[in-house]
N, C-alpha and C positions, 0 to 999 in steps of 0.2 A: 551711589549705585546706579551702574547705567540702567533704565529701563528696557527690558527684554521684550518686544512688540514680536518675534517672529516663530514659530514652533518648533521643537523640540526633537524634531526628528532628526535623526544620524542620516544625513546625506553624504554619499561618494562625487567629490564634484571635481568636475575635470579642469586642467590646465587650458584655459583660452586663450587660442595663438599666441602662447609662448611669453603671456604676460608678466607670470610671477618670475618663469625664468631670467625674464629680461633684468625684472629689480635686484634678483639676488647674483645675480652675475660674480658681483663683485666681494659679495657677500659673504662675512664667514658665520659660523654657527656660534647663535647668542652664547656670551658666557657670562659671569658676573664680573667680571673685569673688562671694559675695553681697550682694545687696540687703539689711543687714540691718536698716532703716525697713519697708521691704516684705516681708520675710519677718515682724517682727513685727506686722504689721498682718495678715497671710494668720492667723498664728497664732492670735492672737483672736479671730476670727472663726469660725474651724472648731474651733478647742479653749477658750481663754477659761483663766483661771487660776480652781483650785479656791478653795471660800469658805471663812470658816474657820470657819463651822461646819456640822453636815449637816443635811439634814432629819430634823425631829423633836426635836432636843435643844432647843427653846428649854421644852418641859418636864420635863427632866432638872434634878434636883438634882447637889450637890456630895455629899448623901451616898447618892443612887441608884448614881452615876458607882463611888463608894470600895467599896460592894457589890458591885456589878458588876466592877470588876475583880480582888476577893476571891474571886467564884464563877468566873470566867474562869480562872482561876490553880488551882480547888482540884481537887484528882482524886477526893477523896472524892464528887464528880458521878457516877462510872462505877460499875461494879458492884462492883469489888474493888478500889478505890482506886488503880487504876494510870495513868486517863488523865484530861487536863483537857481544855477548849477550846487550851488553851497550848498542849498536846503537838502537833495539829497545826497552829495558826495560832500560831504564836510571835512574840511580841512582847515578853516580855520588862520591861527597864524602857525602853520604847520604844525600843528598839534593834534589836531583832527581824524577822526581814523577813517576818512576817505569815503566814510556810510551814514545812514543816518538811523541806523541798528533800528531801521522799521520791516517785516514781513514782506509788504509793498509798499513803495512809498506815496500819501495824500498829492494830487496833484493843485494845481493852481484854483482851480475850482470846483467848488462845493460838490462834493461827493465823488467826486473823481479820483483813481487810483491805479498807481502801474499794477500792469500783470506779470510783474515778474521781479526779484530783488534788483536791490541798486548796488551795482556794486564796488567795491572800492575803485579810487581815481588815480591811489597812490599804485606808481608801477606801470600805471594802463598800459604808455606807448613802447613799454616791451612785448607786447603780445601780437599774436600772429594778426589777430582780428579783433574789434571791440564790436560790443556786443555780448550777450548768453548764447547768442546764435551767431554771431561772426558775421551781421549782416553788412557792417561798416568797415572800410577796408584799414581805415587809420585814425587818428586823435580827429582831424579834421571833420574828415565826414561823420564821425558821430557828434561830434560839439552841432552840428547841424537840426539834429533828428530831435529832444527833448523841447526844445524851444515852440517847435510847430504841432509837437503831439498834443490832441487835446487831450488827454488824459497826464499831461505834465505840463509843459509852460502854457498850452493854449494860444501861442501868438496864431493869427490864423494865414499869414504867408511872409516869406522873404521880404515883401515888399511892405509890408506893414510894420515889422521888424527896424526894416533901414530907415522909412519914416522916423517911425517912433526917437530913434536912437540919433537920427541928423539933427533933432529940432535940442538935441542937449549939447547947451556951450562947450563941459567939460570936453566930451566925447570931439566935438569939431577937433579940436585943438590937440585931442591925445592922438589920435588916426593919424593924422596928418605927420606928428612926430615920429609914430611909429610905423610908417608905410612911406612916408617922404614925399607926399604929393598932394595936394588940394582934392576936396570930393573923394576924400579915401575912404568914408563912410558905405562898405558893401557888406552883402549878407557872409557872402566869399572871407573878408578880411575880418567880422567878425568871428567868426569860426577860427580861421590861422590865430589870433591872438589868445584865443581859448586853448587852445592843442598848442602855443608856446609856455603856455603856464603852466598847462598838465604836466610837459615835457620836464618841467623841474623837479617835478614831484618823484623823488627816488628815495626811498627808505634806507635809510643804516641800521642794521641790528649786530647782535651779537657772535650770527649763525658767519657773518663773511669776516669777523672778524677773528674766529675760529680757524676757518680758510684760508685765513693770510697768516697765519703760524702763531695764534695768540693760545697758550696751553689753556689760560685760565679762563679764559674769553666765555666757555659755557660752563655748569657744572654738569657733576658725573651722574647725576639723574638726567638731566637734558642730554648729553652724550650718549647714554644708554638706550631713550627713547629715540634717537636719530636710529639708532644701529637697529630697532624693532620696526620703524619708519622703513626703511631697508630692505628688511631682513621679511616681513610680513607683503610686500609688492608693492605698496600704496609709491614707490619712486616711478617705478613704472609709466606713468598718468602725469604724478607730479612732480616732475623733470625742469633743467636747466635752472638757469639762474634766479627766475623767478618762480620756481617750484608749482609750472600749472601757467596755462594761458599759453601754448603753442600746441595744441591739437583740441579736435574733437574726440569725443569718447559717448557711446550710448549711457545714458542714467538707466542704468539697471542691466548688467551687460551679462552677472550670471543669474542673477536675481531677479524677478521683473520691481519695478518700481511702481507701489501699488497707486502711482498718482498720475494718473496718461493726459489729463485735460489740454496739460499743455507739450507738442510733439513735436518743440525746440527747430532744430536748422528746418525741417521739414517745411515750415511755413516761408521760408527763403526758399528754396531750392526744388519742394514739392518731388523731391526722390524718396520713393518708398526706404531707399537704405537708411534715410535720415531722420527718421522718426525715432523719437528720442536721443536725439545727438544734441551736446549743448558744448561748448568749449569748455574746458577743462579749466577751474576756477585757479587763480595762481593761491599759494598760500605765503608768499610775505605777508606780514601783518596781522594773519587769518582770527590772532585770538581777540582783535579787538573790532571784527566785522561781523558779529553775531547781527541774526540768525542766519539759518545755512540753507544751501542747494537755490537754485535757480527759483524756486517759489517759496524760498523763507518760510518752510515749517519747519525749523530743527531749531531751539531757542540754544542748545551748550554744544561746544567744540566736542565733549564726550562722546555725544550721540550723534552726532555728524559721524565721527570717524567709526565707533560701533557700524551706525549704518552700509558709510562707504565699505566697509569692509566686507561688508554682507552681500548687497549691490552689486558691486565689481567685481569683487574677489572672489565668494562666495563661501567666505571665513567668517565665523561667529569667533571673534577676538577677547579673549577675558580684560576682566576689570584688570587687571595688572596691565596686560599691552593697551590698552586703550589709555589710562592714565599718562604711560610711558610717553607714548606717540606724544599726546597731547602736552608734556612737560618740554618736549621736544619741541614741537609747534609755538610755545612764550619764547624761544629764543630771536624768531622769527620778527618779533614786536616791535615796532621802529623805536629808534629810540632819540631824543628829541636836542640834546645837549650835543 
């Protein structure tokens, strides 16, 4: 039973620029049957099945890629050797579900913790901007920013970094293979080989396999709850192929969102219009990236979308569409074989 946190009142609430209309465009009136010819043609169109490879890798080596996932994995990155990129985007031998399903994640030292969830890795360099706030324009420049935050790796600059990492044999020897030059050891080149690993990180599930004309590929409770996905606005937001992660969108946009502490792109940008703007979370994967929203208070995928629905839309959604949605959302689930 989802828990009901908001009151009881019958509100008349209005169409915001043309949101819900945008989702159901395409959309026909739920029935107990699906259309599913026409719900895969709705779905290509508003979402499209991811490519298989991202932007930027068509100049990625095979031994850029092998560095990069050596430096993504090492914790010798952090100050006192205790955290990698792994510790909170975990991935693992691809198996990983890209989070470290913490509220915030512990940073390298003692008592230090991000202010904000970590969040999946699988996917990233499809989105418009990395970052909760888009402050980083691509894989690169955010593989940057955790290493030197003290509230995450703590190293305390570039140049202590590239110390650190020149004085290890392996490393001499891998740069140099994978950059083709002597003294390849930069803060610059470590980053590119970090954003060539992520760049591999592309999930397969069941939802593009759908897409690509498979009848069986989902069942007809997940089909159903695609067409409630749809049909209730929630595509709206979460669009294209990676369902989320190409626009900003305010947290709490009919709603307020009773948690202001943190007032997302704002602190980038300092425009009054950006207070509470945060990018738009993708949802491949989304059932195995618990907990939810930009500060990791929401522990079940349930009560996320109850919420969003509430927040955004300003739809109080029954136990039936919410289950739906969410049966919908396991199709999403990478899948590993």
């Amino acid at each position: 039973m989802i828990k009901k946190i908001f009151s009881k009142r019958d509100l008349k609430l209005p169409i915001i620029g043309g949101l819900i209309a945008a989702a159901s465009l395409l959309s026909t009136t739920a029935t107990a049957e699906v259309d599913i010819n026409q719900l895969r043609q709705q779905s290509k169109i508003m979402f499209g099945t991811l490519s298989e490879t991202m932007p930027g890798s068509e100049n990625d080596t095979p031994a850029m890629v092998e560095l990069g996932k050596t430096l993504f994995m090492d914790k010798r990155l952090s100050v006192n050797d205790s955290q990698s990129c792994n510790s909170c985007h975990q991935v693992g031998n691809y198996n990983g579900s890209g989070v470290d399903n913490e509220a915030t994640s512990p940073g390298a030292l003692p008592g230090t913790k991000g202010d904000r969830n970590s969040p999946t890795v699988w996917n990233s360099g499809f989105q418009m901007a990395q970052f909760w706030d888009g402050r980083a324009e691509d894989l690169k420049e955010q593989a940057k920013g955790p290493i030197l935050n003290p509230v995450e790796m703590g190293m305390p600059s570039e140049e202590a970094v590239e110390t650190k990492i020149s004085k290890i044999a392996e490393y001499q020897q891998s740069f140099k293979h994978a950059f083709g030059k002597e003294n390849a050891i930069s803060y610059d080149n470590i980053a590119q080989a970090i954003a060539a690993f992520e760049r591999t990180l592309i999930t397969n599930d069941r939802f593009d396999d759908f897409m690509s004309g498979d009848d069986q590929a989902m069942t007809k409770s997940e089909l159903k709850g695609l067409q409630t996905f749809i049909n209730t606005g929630c595509s709206a937001c979460h669009n294209g192929a990676t369902l989320g992660g190409n626009m900003y969108q305010k947290m709490g946009l009919v709603n307020q969102y009773p948690h202001q502490e943190d007032l997302g792109r704002y602190k980038v940008t300092g425009l009054e219009k950006d207070k509470m703007m945060f990018k738009v979370p993708m949802l491949r994967d989304i059932s195995r990236s618990a907990p939810y929203f930009h500060d990791g208070r929401v522990e079940t995928i349930e009560q996320a979308i109850y919420d969003m629905a509430w927040y955004q839309l300003g739809q109080k959604l029954s136990t039936q569409q919410v289950d739906d949605i969410a049966t919908f959302l396991n199709a999403l689930e990478h899948q590993t074989h």
